[in-house]
N, C-alpha and C positions, 0 to 999 in steps of 0.2 A: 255883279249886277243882276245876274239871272237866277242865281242862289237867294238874291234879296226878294227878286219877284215871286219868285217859287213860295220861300217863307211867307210872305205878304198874304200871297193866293190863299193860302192855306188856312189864312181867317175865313176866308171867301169862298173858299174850293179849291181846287190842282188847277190855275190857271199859270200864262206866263204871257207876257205880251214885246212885240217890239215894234214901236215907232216909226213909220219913215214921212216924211214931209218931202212932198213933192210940190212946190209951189209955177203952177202955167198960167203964165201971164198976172191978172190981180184975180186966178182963182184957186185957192187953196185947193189942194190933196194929201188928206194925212192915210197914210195905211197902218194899221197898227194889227200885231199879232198875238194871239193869247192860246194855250196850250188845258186842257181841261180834260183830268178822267169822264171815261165813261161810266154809265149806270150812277151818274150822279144823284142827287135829290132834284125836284121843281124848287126854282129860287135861291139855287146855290149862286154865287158871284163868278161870274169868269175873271169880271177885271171894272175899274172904274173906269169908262170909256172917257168921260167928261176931263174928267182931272187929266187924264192921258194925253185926249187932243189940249188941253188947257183950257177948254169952255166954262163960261162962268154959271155956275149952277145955277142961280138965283132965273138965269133968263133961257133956260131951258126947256121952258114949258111953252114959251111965247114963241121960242123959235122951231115950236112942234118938235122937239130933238125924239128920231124915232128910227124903227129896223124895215129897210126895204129888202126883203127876199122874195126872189119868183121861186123857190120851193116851194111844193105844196106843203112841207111838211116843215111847221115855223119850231125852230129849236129854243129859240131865244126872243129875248125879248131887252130892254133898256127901262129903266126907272128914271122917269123925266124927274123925277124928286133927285135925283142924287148923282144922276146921270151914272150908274151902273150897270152892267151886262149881265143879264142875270139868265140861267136855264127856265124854260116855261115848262119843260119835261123829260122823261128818260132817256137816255141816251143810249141807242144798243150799235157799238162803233159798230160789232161784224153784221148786222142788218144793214147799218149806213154807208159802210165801206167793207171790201171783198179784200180780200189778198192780203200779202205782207206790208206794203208799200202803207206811208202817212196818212191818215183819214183828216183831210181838211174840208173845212166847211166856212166858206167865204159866205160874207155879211156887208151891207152896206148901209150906212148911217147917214141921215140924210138930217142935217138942218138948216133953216131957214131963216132970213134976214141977219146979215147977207146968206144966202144959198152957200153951203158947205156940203160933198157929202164924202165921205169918211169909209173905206174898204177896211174889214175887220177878218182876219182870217185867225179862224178857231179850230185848231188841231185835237180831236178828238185823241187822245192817248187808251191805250188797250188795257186794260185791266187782263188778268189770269180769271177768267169765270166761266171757263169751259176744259174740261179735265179729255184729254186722250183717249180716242175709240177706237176700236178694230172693229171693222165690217161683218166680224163673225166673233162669235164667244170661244169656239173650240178649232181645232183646227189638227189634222190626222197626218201621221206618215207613216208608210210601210220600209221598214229599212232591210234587207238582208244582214245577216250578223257578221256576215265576210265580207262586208263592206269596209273599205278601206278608211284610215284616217285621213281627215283632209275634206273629206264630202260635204258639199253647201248645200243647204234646199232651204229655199226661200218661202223666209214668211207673211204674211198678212201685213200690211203696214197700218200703222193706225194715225187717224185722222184728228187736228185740234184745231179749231175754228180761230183761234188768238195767234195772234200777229206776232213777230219778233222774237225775245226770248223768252213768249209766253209761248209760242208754238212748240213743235215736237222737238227734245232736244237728243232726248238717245232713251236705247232702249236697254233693258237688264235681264239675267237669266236668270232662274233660280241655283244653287247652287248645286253641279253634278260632277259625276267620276267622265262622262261621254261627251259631253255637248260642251260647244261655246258657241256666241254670240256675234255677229256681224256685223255691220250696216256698210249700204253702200251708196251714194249720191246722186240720185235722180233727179234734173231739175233742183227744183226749189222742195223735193221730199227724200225723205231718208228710207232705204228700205233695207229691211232687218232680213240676216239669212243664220241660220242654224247650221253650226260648223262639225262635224263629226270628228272631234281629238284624241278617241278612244273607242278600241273593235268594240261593237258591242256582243255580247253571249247570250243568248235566249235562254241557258241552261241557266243564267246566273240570273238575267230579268228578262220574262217574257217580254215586257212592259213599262215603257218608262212615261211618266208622266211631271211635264213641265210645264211650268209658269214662265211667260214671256211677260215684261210690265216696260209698255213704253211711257217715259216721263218728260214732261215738259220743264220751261227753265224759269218757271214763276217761282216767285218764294213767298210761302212757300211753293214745292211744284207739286200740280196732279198727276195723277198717272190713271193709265189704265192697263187692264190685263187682258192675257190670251194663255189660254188653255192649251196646250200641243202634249198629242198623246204620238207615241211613237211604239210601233209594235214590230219586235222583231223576229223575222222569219229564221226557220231552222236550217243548219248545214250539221254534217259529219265534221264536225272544226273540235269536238271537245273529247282528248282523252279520258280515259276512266282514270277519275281521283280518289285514290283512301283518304281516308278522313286525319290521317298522321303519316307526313312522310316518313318517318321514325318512332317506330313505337317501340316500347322500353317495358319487358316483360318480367317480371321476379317467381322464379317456382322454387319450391322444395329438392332438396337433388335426391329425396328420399322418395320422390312424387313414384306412383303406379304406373306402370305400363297400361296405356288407354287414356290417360291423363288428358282432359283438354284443356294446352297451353293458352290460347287465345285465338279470339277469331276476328280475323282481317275482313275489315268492308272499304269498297273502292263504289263510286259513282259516276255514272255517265248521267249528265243531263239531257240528253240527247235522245228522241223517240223512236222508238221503234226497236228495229234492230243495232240501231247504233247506240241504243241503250242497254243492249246484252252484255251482261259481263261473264266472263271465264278466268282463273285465279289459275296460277302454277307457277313451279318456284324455279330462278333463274337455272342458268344450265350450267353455271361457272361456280355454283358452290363445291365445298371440299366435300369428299366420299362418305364423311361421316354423318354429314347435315342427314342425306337422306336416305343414311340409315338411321337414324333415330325421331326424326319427325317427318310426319307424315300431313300433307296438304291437300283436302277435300278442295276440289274445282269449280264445284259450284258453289258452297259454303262458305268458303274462305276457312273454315274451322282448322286450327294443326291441333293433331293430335301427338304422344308421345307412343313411339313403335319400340326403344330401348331403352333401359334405364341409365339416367344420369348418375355423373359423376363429377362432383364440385372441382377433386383434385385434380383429374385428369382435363377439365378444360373449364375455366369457370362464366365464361360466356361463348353463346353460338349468334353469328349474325346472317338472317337469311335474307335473302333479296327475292321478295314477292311480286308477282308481275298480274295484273290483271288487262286484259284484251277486249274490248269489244268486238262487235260482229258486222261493222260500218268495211267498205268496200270505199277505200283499204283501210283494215282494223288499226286500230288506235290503240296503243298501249301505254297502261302508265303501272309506276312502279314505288314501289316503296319499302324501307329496311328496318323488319323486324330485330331487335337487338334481345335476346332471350339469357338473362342473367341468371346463375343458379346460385342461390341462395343456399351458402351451407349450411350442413344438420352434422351435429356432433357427432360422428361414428368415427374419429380415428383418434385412439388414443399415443399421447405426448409418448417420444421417442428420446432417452435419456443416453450419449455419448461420450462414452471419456477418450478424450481427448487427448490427455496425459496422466499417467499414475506415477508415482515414486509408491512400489511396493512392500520398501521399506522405510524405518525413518526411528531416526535417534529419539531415544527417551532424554538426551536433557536437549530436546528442539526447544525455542522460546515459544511463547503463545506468538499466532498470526504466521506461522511457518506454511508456507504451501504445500500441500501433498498433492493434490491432484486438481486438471482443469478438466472440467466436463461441458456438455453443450445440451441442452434440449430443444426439440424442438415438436412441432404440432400442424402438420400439414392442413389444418381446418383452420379456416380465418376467424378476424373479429373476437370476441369472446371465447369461443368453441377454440381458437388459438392462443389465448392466452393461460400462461404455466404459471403454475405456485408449485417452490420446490421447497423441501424439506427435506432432515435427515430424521426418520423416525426414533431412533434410539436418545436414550440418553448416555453421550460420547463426548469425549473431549476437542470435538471437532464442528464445525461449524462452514455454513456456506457465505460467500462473502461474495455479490455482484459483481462481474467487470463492467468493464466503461460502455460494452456491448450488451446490446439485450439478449437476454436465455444464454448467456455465457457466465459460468460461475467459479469460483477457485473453492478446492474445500482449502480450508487451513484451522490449524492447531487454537484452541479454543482453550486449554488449559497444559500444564507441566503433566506431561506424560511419565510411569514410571511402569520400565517394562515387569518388575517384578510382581505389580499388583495386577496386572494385565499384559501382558505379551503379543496380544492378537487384537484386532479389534475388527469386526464384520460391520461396515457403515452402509443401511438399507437408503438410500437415498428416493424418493417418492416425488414424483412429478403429477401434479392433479391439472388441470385443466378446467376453466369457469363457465365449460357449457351445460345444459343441463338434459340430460342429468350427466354429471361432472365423471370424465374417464379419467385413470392415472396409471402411470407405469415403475413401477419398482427396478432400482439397481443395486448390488450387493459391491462394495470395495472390499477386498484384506488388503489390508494393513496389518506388516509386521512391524513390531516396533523391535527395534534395533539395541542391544546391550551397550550402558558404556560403564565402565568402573565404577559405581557409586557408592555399591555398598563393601563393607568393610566384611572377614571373615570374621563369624560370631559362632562361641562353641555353645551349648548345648545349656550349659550351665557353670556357673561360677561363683564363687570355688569351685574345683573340683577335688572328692574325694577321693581315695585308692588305697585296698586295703591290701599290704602283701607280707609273705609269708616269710620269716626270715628263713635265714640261710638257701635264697637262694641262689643258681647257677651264675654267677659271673658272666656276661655277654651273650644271657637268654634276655627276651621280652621279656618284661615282668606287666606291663600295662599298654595300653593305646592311649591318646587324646584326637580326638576330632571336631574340625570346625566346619562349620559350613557356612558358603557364599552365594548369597540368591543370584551372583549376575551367573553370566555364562560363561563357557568358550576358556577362552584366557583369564577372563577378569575372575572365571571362578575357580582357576587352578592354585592351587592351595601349596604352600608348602613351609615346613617346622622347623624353627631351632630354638635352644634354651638356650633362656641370660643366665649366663654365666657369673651371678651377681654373690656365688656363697662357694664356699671350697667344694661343699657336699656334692653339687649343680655338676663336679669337674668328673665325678663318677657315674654320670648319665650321658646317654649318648639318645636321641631323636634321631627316628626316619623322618627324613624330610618332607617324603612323598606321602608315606602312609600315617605318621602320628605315631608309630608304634618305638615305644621307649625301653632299652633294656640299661639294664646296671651291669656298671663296667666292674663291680665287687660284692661281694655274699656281703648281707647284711644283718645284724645279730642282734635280737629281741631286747636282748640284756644291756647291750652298752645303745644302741638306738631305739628308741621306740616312735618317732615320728621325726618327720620332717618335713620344707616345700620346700617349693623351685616355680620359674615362671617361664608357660613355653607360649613364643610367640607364631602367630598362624599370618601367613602373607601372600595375598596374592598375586596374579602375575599380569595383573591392568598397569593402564599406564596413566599418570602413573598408580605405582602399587601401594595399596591400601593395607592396615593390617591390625589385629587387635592382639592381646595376650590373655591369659587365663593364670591364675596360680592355684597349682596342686597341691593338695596334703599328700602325704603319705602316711597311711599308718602301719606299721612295722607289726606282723601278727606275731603272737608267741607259738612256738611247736616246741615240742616235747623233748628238748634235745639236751637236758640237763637231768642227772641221777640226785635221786636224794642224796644228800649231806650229814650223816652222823655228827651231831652237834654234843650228845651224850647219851651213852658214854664214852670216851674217848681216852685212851692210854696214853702214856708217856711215849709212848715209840709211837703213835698217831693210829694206832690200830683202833676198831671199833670195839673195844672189848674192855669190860667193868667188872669189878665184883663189891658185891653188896649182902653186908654181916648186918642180919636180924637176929632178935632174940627167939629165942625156941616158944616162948611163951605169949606170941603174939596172937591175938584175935583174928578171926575171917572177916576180911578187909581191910586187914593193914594194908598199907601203900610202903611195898616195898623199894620201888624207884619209878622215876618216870625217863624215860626215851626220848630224846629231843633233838629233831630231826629237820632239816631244810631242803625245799628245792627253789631253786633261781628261777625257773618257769611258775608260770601264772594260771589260774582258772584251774581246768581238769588236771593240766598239767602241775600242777604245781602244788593242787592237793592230792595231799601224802594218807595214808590208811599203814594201818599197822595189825600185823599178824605174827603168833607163834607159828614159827617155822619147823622150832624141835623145841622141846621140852623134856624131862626126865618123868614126870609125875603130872598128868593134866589135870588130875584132880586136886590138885595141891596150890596150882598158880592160874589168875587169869589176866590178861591183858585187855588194857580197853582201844577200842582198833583206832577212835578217834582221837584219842589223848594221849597215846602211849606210856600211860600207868600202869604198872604191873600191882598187883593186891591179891593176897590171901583169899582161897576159896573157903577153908576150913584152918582149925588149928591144929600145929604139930602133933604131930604123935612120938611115942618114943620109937617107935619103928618107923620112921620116916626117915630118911638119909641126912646125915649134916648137910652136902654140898648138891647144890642143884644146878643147871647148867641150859641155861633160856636163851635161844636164836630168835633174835626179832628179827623179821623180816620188811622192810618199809619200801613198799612200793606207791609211785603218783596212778594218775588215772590217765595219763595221757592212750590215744589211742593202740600204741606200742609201750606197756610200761615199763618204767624203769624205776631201780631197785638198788637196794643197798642193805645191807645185814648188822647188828650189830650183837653183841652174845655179853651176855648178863650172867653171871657165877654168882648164886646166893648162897652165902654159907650160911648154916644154922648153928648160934652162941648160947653159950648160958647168959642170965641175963644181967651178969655182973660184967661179964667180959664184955659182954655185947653194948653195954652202955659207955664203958671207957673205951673203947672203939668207936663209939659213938664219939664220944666227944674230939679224940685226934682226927674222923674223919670229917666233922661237921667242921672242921675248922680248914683242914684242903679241901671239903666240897666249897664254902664259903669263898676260898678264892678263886678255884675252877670255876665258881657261878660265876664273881665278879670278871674275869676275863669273856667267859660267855656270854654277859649282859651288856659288856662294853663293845664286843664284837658284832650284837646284833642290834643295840643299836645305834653302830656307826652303819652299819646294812640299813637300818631302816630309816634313816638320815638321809641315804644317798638316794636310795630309789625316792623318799619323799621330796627332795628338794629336782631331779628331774620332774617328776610327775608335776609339784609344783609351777615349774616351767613352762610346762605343757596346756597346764591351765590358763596362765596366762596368756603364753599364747591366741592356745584357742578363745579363754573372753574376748581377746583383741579382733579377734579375725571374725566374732557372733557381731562386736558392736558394727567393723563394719561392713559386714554380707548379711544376707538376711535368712544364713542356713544358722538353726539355731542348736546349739549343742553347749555342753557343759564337761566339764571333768575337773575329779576331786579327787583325791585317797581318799580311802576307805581303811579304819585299821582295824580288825577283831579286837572287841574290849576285852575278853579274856583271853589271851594269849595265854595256851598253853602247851607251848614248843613248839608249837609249827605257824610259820609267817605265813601272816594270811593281808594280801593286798585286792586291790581292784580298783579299775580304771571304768570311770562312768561316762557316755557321752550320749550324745543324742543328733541324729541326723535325720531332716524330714520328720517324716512321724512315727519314727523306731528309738527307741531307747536301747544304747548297747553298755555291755557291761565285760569288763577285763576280770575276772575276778580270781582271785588267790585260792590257797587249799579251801579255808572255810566258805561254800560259797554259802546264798542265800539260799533260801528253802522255797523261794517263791522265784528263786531265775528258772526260766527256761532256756533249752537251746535252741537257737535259730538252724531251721532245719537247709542242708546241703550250707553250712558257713566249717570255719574251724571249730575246732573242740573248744577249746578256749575263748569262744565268742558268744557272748550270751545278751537276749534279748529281755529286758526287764518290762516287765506290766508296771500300769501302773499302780502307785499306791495307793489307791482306792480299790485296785483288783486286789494287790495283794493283799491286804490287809483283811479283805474276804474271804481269800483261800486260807488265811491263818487263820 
C-alpha cells in the first residue's frame, strides 16, 4: 500500500500519507500523514487531502477547506479546487530541522459546515545536497622514523549537514606502503585516526603526502578531502646499502696488473655523519683474495695487484663491507662475485693412452691400434679440439662414446712390404682465436705375416757351363728372394726331380748353389733344364719355382780327325802319283780333316810341317789342297814326302798329322794309275761321304731338337732367342757347324771351323762363344 502511495506521489512529488480517524463524540478527527523530499519545486502535490479525508470536492470551497498554521513560515498550502496539498515553496529540511532524527511538520486543516478540522503531518525527507567538510584543508604531522608500527594519530573529522545515510559514512586513504585508516565512534560522529603499519625511512621518503576522502552514503555519495602531509624525522636507523647485493664481474684473465676491476658504491641515507661511508674487504677471505685485489676505502674502486689466471681459479668472490660513522656505525655488506673470462693461451694436450706398437699387415680395416685422449685446460670455444692425422696413412681417427677420446684404427689393408713403418703425426687445433695446436708422433711397426711367395730374379733362367766339368763341384747358383721377413723370408731349395737328368744335380738348400753329381760332355749334351723350387719357412709356407736351361759350353777337348788321307792299317798316311808333266797349280790332293768341337775349337788350319822341296809344293792352310808351285823339272826327284800338320784354334791347340808321298809318273803310267786309283778313291770317297753325313745327320737332328725346344719355351717366356744349323755351303773337308741364339739383347753364336767374318768374340766368355752384330752392322763391315 505504501509502495502504491510512494508511486502515486510521484505524479505529484515524494509524498506518502496515512490515515487515522479518530471519531469524539459527533465530531470527526482525521489525522493523515504524507512524506515529501526536500528542495522540492513551489506547487508540487504532497497528496490529495480531500480524496484522503473523503470530502466531496464540489463543496470545498463553501466549506472554506483551508491550512491553519501558527508557523511563521507557511510551507503549504491546499487547493480548494481539487482539495490537494500542494508546497508554496523550498523546502531546505537541514534549516527546518537540525540533527539526524525525522524532520516533521504538522498541519492543520480546518473545514467548515459541519466544522471538521483535519491534523496533517508532513515528513520532510533528506535529500544528499551537501557533500562532507573537514574544518581544515591540510593538515600536518611530525612522525620520528623509529617510530613504531601500530601508532594512531588522529585526524580532522569532517562535517555533513544531511541526515541518515546521507551523513558521514566512512572515510578512505589514498593508497600507501605506511599508513592505514581508522575510525572510531563518538556519539552520533565518526572520527578518522591514521594508523602507522609500516617504519617509516626518511632516507627512503623525507615526506609522505596523503589524501584522506571522507564519503557519505548517498547515491550517488559526496565526499570530501584532507590533505595530511607527514614529515619524517631522522635517526641513525639506516645501514649503508650497495646498489647490488651481488654484483657479477667478467675480466679478461690476460687483464694488466693496475686493472680496475670494478667499483663498488654502497649509500647511507642518513645526514651527517651517519652518512659517511668507509669500504674494506671482509676479514674471512682466503689469502689469495688479497693478494691479488686491492680495495680503495674510500672509493670503493678494486683494482688488480696480480695477474690472473683462468686455470688456476676461474672465479674469486669477495665480501665487501662498507661502515658508516653513526655511533654505533652501521655496516652493511655485499658479494662481489669476479668471473675470469678465458683467453686462449693454453694449447690442447694430446695423451695416448694406449698403443699397440706393433700390428699385423693382414689387420682388417677398423682394427684398433691405439686410444688417445686430448684435452684443453681453456673453456668454452678456447676448449674445444679438432683432431686430425696430418699425413696421408692408412689410419684414421674414430670418436668414442666420450668427448676428446678417440681410437686410431686401420683405415685400409696394410702391406708391410710396401711400407713397414708408418710415423702417424696426429694434430690437435683448438677453435679459439687465434687457434693453438699441439702435434703427436705414433710408430707404428707393422708386423710380417707370410704373404708373399719366394720370387727369383728372373724366369727362365739361363746358365751357361763349361763341359767336362768336376763331378761334385758347383757349377751354378739360383737365388730367390722374399720381401717378408724373419721366418717367412727364410728361403730354402730342392729340384723336381721330374727327368733322369734332374737325378745328377744336387741343390743347396740354404744357399741355391747347384753342383753336378757328373762331368758333362759338349758332344753327346749340349743343353738341357730342370725346375728348382724355392720355399719359404712361414706358416703356412709359400713357394714358387723357376726352370733353368743349361747350356753345355764346347772346350777344346777333341784333336783333329784325319779324314784323308787315311791307310789300310788306319795310319794318317797316303800317297799320290802325278804325272811329271803337270802345270803350276795342279791340285795334287786335298787333306780332309775333322774335329768334334765347335767355333775356335773346331776350326781346323793346316800347315806343311816338313816337306822335301818348298819350292815345288804349296798347301792352302784353309782347304787343305796341296797344288804345284812350278812345273817338274828333270832334276827334281820322283818321290816327295809332305807332313801336314792340322791343328784347331782352341785356346790350347790340338793337332793331328798326316803325311802325303807324291810320286812323280810319266804320263802314261801316270794316267793308268789314274784310272785303278780313281776308282778306290771313288769308294774311299763314297764310305767318307756316307760317314760324314751320317755325322751331320746326328749333330743336325739334336740341334734340331734344341730348337724346338727353345721355340717352345720363347712362345711361352718372354726371353726371346732362336736357334738353327748353320751348314757351310761349300764344304770343303772340314765340318763347319754353328748354334745361333739370342738372349735379351745379345745375339750368341756356337760356331764350327768356318766361322763368319763379321763374328766377334764376346770379351772375358769362352773361346767358342761368339757374339753376332747385327745384320745390318754386318753387312756394313762387309
Amino acid at each position: 500500500m505504501e509502495r502504491k502511495r510512494r508511486f502515486r506521489s510521484s505524479s505529484y512529488g515524494w509524498f506518502a500519507f496515512h490515515l487515522i480517524l479518530v471519531v469524539f463524540g459527533k465530531q470527526a478527527v482525521a489525522e493523515l500523514r504524507y512524506s515529501i523530499p526536500e528542495e522540492v519545486k513551489a506547487g508540487t502535490v504532497v497528496g490529495n487531502v480531500a480524496k484522503d479525508l473523503g470530502l466531496d470536492k464540489a463543496s470545498l470551497f463553501d466549506r472554506q477547506f483551508r491550512v491553519v498554521s501558527g508557523s511563521k513560515d507557511v510551507f503549504f498550502e491546499v487547493n480548494s479546487d481539487n482539495g490537494a496539498l500542494e508546497v508554496s515553496k523550498k523546502i531546505d529540511r537541514e534549516e527546518l530541522c537540525h540533527g539526524n532524527g525525522a524532520c516533521l511538520t504538522e498541519l492543520k486543516i480546518l473545514v467548515e459546515n459541519p466544522l471538521e478540522m483535519h491534523h496533517i503531518i508532513v515528513e520532510i525527507t533528506d535529500v544528499n545536497d551537501h557533500s562532507p567538510s573537514f574544518s581544515e584543508n591540510e593538515q600536518t604531522f611530525e612522525i620520528a622514523e623509529q617510530s613504531s608500527p601500530g601508532t594512531r594519530f588522529q585526524l580532522h573529522a569532517a562535517r555533513d549537514p544531511d541526515a541518515g545515510i546521507n551523513a558521514i559514512n566512512t572515510y578512505t586513504l589514498m593508497s600507501n606502503d605506511h599508513f592505514d585508516i581508522d575510525m572510531s565512534q563518538s556519539d552520533e560522529d565518526k572520527v578518522p585516526f591514521l594508523v602507522l603499519k609500516k617504519s617509516l625511512d626518511r632516507e627512503h621518503n623525507k615526506k609522505h603526502l596523503l589524501f584522506v576522502t571522507a564519503l557519505d552514503g548517498g547515491k550517488p555519495p559526496r565526499s570530501g578531502t584532507l590533505n595530511v602531509s607527514i614529515i619524517v624525522l631522522d635517526s641513525n636507523d639506516n645501514r649503508p646499502r650497495f646498489s647490488q647485493d651481488i654484483y657479477q664481474i667478467e675480466i679478461q684473465e690476460n687483464a694488466s696488473i693496475g686493472t680496475t676491476v670494478t667499483k663498488v658504491n654502497a649509500l647511507d641515507p642518513d645526514e651527517g655523519t651517519n652518512g659517511e661511508i668507509e669500504y674494506s674487504l671482509s676479514k674471512t677471505l682466503a689469502r689469495k683474495v688479497y693478494e691479488i685485489f686491492h680495495l680503495d676505502s674510500v672509493t670503493g674502486q678494486i683494482t688488480l695487484k696480480e695477474a690472473l689466471d683462468y686455470e688456476k681459479s676461474e672465479t674469486y668472490k669477495l665480501d665487501v663491507q662498507a661502515s658508516d660513522k653513526g655511533q654505533p656505525p652501521l655496516t652493511g655488506r655485499c658479494r662481489l662475485i669476479i668471473k675470469i673470462k678465458d683467453v686462449n693461451d693454453n694449447a690442447p694436450e694430446i695423451e695416448v693412452t694406449s698403443l699397440s706398437k706393433t700390428v699385423f699387415e693382414d689387420s682388417k680395416p677398423g682394427t684398433v691400434i691405439s686410444l688417445i685422449s686430448v684435452t684443453d685446460i681453456d673453456s668454452g670455444v678456447n676448449g674445444k679440439i679438432i683432431v686430425h692425422i696430418t699425413d696421408y696413412v692408412p689410419f684414421e681417427l674414430k670418436p668414442s662414446y666420450k668427448e676428446n677420446i678417440y681410437s686410431v684404427v686401420t683405415k685400409d689393408f696394410l702391406d708391410r712390404e710396401q711400407e713397414p713403418k708408418y710415423e702417424l703425426t696426429i694434430k690437435a687445433t683448438d677453435c679459439g682465436e687465434p687457434p693453438l695446436s699441439a702435434l703427436k708422433t705414433l710408430s707404428i711397426q707393422i708386423s710380417d705375416v707370410n704373404d708373399n711367395s719366394p720370387q727369383f730374379s728372373q724366369s727362365p733362367l739361363y746358365f751357361y757351363l763349361p763341359e767336362n766339368n768336376v763331378a761334385g763341384m758347383s757349377i751354378f747358383s739360383v737365388s730367390a728372394k722374399d720381401n717378408d721377413v724373419s721366418e717367412n723370408a727364410a728361403i730354402t731349395y730342392h729340384i723336381l726331380r721330374e727327368n733322369n737328368l734332374a737325378t745328377f744335380l744336387n741343390v743347396n738348400s740354404e744357399n741355391g748353389q747347384i753342383s753336378a753329381l757328373k762331368s758333362f760332355d759338349f758332344e753327346t749334351l749340349k743343353t738341357f733344364q730342370f725346375q728348382v723350387v724355392a720355399t719359404d719357412s712361414g706358416t703356412p709356407p709359400l713357394s714358387s719355382n723357376v726352370t733353368v736351361n743349361v747350356f753345355i759350353l764346347d772346350q777344346n777337348d777333341n784333336a783333329p780327325v784325319i779324314l784323308y788321307p787315311v791307310s789300310s792299317n788306319g795310319s794318317a798316311e797316303g800317297v799320290e802319283e802325278i804325272p811329271r808333266n803337270v802345270n803350276a797349280g795342279h791340285l795334287v790332293t786335298k787333306v780332309r780333316a775333322y774335329d768334334a768341337d765347335i767355333g775356335y775349337n773346331g776350326w781346323l788350319l793346316f800347315s806343311l810341317q816338313e816337306v822335301t822341296d818348298h819350292s815345288l809344293f804349296g798347301l792352302d792352310r784353309y782347304t787343305g789342297q796341296i797344288r804345284t808351285h812350278r812345273s817338274f823339272t828333270e832334276t827334281d826327284e820322283a818321290e816327295h814326302k809332305l807332313v801336314i800338320l792340322v791343328k784347331d784354334n782352341g785356346n790350347v791347340s790340338l793337332s793331328a798329322t798326316a803325311t802325303v808321298i807324291v810320286k812323280l809318273v810319266e804320263p802314261k803310267e801316270a794316267f793308268a794309275a789314274s784310272d785303278v786309283k780313281s776308282a778306290a778313291k771313288v769308294d774311299e770317297e763314297d764310305n767318307v761321304t756316307l760317314y760324314l753325313m751320317i755325322t751331320l745327320g746326328s749333330v743336325s737332328l739334336l740341334f734340331l731338337i734344341s730348337i724346338i725346344v727353345l721355340i717352345a719355351m720363347q712362345c711361352s717366356k718372354s726371353t726371346d732367342y732362336t736357334s738353327k744349323y748353320l751348314q757351310e755351303t761349300n764344304y770343303d773337308g772340314t765340318l763347319c757347324h754353328s748354334i745361333q741364339y739370342r738372349s735379351g739383347d745379345k745375339r750368341y753364336m756356337l760356331v764350327g771351323p768356318r766361322m763368319s767374318i763379321g763374328s766377334t768374340i764376346v770379351p772375358g766368355s769362352h773361346a767358342n762363344t761368339l757374339v753376332l752384330p747385327e745384320r745390318r752392322k754386318v753387312s756394313e763391315e762387309e
